[in-house]
Backbone and ligand atoms as CSV (ligand in chain L), in Angstrom:
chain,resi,resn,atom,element,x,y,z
A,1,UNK,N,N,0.846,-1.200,0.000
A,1,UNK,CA,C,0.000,0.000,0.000
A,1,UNK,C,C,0.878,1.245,0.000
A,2,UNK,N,N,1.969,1.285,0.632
A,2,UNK,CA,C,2.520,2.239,0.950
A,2,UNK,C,C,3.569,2.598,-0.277
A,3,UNK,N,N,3.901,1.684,-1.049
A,3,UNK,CA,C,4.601,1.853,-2.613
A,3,UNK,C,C,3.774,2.234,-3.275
A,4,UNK,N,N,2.090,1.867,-3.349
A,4,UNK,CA,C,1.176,2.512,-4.305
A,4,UNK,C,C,0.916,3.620,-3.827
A,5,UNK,N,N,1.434,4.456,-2.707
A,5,UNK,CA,C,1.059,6.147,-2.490
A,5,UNK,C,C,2.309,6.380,-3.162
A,6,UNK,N,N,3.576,5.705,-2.253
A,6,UNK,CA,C,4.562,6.598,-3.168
A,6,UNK,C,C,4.297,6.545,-4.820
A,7,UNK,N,N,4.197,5.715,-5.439
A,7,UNK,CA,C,4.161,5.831,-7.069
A,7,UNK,C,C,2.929,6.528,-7.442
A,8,UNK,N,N,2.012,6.759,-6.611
A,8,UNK,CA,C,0.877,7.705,-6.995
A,8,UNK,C,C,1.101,9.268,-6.933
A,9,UNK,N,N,1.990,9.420,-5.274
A,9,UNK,CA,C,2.611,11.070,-5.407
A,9,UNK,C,C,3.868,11.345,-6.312
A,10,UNK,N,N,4.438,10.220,-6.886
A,10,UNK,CA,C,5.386,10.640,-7.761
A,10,UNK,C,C,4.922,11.179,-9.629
A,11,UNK,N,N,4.082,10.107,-9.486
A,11,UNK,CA,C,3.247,10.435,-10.658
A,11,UNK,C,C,2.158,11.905,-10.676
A,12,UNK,N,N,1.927,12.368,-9.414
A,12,UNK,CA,C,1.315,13.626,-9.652
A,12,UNK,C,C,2.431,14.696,-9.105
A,13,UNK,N,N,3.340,14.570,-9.268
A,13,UNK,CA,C,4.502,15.556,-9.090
A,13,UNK,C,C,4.585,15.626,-10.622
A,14,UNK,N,N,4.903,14.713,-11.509
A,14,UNK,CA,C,5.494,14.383,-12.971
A,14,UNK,C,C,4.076,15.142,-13.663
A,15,UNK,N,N,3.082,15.272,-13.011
A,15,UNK,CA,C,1.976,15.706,-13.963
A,15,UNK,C,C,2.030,17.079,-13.489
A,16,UNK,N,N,1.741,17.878,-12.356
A,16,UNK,CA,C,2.406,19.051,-12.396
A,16,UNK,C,C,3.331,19.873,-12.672
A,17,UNK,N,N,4.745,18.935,-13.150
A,17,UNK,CA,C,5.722,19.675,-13.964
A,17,UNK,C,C,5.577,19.516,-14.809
A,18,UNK,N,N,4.711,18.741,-15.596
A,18,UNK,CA,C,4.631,18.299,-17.356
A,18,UNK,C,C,3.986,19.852,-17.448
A,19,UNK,N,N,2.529,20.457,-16.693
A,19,UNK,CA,C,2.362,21.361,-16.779
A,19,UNK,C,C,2.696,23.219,-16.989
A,20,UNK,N,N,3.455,23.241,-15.899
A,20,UNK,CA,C,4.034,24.440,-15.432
A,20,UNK,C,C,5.340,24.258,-14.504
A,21,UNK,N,N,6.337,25.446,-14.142
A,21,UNK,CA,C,7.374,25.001,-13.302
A,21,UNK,C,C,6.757,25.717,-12.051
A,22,UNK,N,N,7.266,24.368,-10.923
A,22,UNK,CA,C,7.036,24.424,-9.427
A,22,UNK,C,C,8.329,24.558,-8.844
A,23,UNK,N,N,8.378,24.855,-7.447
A,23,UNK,CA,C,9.725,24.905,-6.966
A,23,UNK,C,C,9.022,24.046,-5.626
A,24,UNK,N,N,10.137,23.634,-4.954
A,24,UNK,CA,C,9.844,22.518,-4.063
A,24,UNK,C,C,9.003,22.698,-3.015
A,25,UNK,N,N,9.052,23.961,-2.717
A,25,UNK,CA,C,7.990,24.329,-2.207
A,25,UNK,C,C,6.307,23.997,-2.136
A,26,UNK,N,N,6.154,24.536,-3.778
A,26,UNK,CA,C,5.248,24.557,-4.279
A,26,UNK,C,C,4.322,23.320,-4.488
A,27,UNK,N,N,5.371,22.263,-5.153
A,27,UNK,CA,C,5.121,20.894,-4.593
A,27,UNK,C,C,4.379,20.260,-3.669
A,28,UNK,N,N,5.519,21.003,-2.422
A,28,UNK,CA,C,5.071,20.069,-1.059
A,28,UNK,C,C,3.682,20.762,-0.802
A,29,UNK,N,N,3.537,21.911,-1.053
A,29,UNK,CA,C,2.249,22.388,-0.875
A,29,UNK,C,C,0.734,21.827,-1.777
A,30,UNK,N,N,1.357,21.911,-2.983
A,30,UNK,CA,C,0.294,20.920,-3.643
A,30,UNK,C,C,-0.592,19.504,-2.998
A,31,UNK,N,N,0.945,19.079,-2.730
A,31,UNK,CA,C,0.626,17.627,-2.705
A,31,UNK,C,C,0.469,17.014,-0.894
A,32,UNK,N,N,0.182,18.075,0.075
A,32,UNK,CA,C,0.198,18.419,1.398
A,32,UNK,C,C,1.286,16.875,1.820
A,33,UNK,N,N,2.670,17.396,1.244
A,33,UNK,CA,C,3.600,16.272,2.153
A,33,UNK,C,C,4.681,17.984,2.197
A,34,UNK,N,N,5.387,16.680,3.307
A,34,UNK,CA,C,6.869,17.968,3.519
A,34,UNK,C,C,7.916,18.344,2.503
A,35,UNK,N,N,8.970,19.864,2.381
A,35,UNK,CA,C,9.693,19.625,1.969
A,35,UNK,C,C,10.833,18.964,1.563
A,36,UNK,N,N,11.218,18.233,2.467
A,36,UNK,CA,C,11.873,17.020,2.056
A,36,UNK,C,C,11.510,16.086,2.161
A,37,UNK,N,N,9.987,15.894,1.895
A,37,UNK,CA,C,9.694,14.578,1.012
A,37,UNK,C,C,9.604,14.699,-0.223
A,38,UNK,N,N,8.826,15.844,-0.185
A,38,UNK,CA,C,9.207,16.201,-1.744
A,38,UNK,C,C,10.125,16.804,-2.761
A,39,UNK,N,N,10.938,16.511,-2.010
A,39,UNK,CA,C,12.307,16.562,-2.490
A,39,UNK,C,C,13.182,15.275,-2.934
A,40,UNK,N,N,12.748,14.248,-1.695
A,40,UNK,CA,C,12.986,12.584,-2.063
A,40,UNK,C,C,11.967,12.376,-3.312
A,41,UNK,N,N,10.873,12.380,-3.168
A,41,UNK,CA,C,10.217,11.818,-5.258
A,41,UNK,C,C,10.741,12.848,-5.954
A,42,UNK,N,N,11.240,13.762,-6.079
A,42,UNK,CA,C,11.197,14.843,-7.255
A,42,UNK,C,C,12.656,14.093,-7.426
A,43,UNK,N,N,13.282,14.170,-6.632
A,43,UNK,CA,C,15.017,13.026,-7.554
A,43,UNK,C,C,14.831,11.761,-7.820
A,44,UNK,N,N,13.518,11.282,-7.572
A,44,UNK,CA,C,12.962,10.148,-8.157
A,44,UNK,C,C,12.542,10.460,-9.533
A,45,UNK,N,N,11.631,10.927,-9.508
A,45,UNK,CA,C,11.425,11.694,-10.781
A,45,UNK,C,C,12.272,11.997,-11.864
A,46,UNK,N,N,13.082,12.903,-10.957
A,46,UNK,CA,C,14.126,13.300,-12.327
A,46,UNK,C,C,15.246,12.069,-12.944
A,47,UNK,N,N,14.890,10.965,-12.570
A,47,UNK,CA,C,15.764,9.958,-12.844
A,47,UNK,C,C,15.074,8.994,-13.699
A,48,UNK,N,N,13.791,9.098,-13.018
A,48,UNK,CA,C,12.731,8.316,-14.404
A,48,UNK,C,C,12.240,9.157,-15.485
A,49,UNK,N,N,12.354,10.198,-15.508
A,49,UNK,CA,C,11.457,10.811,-16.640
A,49,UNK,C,C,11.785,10.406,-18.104
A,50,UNK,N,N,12.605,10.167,-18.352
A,50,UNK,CA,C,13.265,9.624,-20.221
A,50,UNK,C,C,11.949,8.532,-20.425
A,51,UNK,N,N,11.909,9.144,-21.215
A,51,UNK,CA,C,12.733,10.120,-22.619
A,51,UNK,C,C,12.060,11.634,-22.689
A,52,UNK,N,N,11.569,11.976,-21.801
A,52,UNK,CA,C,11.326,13.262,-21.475
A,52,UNK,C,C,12.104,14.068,-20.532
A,53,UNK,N,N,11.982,15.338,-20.643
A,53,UNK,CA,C,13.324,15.889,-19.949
A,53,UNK,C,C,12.844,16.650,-18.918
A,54,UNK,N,N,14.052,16.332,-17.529
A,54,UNK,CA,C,13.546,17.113,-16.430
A,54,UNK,C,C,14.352,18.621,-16.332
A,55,UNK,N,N,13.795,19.540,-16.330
A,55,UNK,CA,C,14.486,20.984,-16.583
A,55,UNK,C,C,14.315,21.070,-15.008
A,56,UNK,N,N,15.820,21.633,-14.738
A,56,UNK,CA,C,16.272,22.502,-13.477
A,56,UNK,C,C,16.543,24.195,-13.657
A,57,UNK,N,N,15.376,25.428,-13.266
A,57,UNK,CA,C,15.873,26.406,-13.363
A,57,UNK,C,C,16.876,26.680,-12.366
A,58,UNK,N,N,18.140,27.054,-12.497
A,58,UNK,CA,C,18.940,27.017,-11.122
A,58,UNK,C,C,18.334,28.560,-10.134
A,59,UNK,N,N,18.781,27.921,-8.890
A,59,UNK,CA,C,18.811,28.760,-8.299
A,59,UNK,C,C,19.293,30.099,-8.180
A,60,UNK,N,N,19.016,31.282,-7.922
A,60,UNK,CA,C,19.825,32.664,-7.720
A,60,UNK,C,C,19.576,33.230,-6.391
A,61,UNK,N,N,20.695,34.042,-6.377
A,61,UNK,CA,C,20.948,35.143,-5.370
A,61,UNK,C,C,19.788,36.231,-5.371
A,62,UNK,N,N,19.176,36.466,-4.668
A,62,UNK,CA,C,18.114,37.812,-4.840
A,62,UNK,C,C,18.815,38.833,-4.554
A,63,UNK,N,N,20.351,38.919,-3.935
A,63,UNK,CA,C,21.215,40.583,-3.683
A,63,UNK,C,C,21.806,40.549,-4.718
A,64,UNK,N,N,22.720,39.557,-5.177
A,64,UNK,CA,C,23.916,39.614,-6.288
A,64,UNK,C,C,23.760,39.382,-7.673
A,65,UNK,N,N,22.551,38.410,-7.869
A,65,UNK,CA,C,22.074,37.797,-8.695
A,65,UNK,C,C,22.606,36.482,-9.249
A,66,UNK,N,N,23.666,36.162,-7.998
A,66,UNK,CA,C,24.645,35.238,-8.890
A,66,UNK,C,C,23.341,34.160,-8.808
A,67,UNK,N,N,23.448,33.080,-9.815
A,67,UNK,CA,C,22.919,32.215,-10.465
A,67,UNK,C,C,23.996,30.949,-10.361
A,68,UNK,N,N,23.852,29.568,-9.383
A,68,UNK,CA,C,23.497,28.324,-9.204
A,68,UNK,C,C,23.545,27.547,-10.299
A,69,UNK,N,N,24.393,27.802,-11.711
A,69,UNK,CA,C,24.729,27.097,-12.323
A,69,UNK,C,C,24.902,25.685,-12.638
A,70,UNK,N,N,25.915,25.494,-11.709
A,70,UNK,CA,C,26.690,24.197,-11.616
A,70,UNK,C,C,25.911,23.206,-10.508
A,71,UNK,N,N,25.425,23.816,-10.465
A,71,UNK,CA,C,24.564,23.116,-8.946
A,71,UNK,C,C,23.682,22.038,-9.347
A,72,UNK,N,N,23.589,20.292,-9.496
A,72,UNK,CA,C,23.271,19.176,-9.505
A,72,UNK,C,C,22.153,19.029,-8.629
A,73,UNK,N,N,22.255,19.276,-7.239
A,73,UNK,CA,C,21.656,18.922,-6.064
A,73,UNK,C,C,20.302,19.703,-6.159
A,74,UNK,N,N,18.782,19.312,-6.187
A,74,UNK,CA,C,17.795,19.850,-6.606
A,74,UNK,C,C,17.179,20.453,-5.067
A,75,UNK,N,N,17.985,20.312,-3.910
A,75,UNK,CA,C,17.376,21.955,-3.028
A,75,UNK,C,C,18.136,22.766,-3.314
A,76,UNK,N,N,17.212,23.670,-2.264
A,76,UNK,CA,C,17.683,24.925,-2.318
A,76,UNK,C,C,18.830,25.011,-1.898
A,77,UNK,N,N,19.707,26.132,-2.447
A,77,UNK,CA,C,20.564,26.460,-1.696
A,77,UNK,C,C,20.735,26.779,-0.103
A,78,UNK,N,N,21.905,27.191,0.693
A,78,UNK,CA,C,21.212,27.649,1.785
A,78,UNK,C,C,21.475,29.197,2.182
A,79,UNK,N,N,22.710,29.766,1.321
A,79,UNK,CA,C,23.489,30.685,1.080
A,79,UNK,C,C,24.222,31.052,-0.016
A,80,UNK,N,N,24.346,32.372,-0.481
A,80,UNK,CA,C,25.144,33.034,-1.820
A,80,UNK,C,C,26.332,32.533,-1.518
A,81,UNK,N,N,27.619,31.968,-2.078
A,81,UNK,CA,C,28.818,31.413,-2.250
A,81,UNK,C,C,29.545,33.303,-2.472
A,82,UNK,N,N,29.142,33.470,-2.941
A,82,UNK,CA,C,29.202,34.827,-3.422
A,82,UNK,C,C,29.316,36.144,-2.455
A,83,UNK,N,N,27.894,36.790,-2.056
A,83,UNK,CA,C,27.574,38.094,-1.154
A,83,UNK,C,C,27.123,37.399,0.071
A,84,UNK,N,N,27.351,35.770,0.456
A,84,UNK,CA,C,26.749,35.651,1.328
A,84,UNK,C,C,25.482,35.837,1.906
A,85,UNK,N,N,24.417,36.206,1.299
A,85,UNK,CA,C,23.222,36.656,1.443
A,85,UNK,C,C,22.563,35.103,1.714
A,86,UNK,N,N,21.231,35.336,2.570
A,86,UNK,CA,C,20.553,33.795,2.563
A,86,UNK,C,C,19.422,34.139,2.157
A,87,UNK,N,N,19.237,35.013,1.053
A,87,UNK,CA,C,18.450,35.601,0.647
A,87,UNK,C,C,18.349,34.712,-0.903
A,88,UNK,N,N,17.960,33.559,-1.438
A,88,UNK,CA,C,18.378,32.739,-2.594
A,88,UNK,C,C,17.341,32.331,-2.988
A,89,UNK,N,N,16.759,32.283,-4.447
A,89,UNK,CA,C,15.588,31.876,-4.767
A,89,UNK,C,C,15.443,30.211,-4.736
A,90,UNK,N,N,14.510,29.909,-4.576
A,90,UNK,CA,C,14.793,27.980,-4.810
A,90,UNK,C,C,14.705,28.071,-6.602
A,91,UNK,N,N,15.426,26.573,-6.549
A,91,UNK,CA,C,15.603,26.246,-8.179
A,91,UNK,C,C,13.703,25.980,-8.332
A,92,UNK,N,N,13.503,26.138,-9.580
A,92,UNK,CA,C,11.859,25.534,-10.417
A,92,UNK,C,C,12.567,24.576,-11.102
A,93,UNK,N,N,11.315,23.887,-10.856
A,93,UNK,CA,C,11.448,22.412,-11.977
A,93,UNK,C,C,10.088,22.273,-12.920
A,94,UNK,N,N,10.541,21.617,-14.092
A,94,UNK,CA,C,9.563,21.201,-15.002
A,94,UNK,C,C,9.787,20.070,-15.501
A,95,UNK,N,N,9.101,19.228,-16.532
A,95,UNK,CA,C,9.470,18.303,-17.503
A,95,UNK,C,C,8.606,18.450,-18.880
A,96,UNK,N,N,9.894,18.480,-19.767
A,96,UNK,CA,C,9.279,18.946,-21.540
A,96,UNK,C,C,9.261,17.694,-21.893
A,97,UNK,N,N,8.704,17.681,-23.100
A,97,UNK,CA,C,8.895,16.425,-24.125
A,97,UNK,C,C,9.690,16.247,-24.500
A,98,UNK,N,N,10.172,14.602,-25.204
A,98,UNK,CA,C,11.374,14.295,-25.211
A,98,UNK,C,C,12.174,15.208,-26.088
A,99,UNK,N,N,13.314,15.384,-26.034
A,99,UNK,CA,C,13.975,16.112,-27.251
A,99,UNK,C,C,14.166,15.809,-28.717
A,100,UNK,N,N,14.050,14.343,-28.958
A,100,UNK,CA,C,13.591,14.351,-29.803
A,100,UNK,C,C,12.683,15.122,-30.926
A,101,UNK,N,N,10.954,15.032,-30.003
A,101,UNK,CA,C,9.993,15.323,-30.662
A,101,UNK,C,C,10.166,16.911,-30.584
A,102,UNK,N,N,11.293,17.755,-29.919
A,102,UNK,CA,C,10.727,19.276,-30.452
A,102,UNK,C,C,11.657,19.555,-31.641
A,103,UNK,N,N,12.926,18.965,-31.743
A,103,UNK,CA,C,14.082,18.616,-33.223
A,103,UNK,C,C,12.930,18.554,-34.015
A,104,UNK,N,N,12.284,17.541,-34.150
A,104,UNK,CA,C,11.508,17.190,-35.074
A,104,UNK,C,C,10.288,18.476,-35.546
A,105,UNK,N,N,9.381,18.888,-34.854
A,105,UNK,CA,C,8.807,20.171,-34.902
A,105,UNK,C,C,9.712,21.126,-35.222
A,106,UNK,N,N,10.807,21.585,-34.720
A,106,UNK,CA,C,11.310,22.633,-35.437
A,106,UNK,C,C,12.213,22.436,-36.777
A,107,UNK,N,N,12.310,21.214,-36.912
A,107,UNK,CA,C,12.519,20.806,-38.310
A,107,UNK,C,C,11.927,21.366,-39.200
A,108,UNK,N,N,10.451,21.065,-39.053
A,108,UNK,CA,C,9.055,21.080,-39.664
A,108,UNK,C,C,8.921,22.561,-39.831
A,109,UNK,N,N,9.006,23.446,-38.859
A,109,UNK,CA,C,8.998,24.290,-38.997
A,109,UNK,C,C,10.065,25.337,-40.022
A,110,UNK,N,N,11.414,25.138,-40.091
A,110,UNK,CA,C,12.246,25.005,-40.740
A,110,UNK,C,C,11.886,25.128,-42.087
A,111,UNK,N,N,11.639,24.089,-42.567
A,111,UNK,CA,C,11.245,23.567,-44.038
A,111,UNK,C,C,9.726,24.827,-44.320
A,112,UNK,N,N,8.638,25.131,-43.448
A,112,UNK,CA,C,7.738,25.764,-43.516
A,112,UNK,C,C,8.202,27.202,-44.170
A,113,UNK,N,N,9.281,27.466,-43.555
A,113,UNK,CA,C,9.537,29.134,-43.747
A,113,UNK,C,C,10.093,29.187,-44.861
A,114,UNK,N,N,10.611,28.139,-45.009
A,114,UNK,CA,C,11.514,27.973,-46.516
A,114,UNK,C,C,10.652,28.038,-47.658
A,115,UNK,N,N,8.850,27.361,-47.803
A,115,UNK,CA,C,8.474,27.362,-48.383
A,115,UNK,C,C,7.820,28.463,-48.878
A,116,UNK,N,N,7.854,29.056,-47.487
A,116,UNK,CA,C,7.120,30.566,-47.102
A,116,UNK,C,C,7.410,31.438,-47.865
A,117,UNK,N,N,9.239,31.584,-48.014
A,117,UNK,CA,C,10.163,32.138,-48.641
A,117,UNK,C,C,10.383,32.861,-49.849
A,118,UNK,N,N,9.585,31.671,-50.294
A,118,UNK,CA,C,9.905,31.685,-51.936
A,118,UNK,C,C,8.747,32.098,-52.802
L,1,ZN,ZN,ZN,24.687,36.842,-3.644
């Protein structure tokens, strides 16, 4: 029973980012569990999603603006590396379609303008 909640809240995490981007927050609020639970399925998530892709907006600084680049680990930060500020936005997450299928659409599209063109 308790594997069919988890695979049920993981699957409506995956349907809210297919939608729009959430930040972990937002999540745990959705789905009335804690932030770090929902933080444990969302790296579940991002490990099953293929062939669809899990997008990480990184995190930033709200004083410096520095931007969380390199940053793997899907919480929040806890502090600017930078100005020191603990003032840091959390990363948003989403999931697009595979990459494939948007190559392919903008292929399509591609060839459209060309025809457009002429
Ligand atoms: Zn900063």
């Amino acid at each position: 029973m308790r594997d069919l909640f988890m695979s049920t809240l993981r699957k409506a995490i995956a349907e809210l980012l297919e939608q729009e981007s959430f930040d972990l927050r937002e999540i745990s609020k959705r789905l009335h569990i804690k932030e770090r639970e929902a933080l444990d399925h969302l790296e579940h998530v991002a490990r099953s999603v293929r062939p669809k892709r899990f997008i990480m907006e990184p995190a930033c600084c709200l004083d410096c603006g520095f931007v969380f680049k390199k940053r793997d680990r899907l919480g929040t930060p806890g502090k600017c590396p930078i100005c020191r500020s603990l003032s840091v936005s959390p990363p948003r997450f989403k999931i697009l379609a595979p990459a494939k299928d948007i190559a392919h659409s903008v292929k399509k599209m591609a060839i459209g303008e060309r025809l457009w063109k002429k």
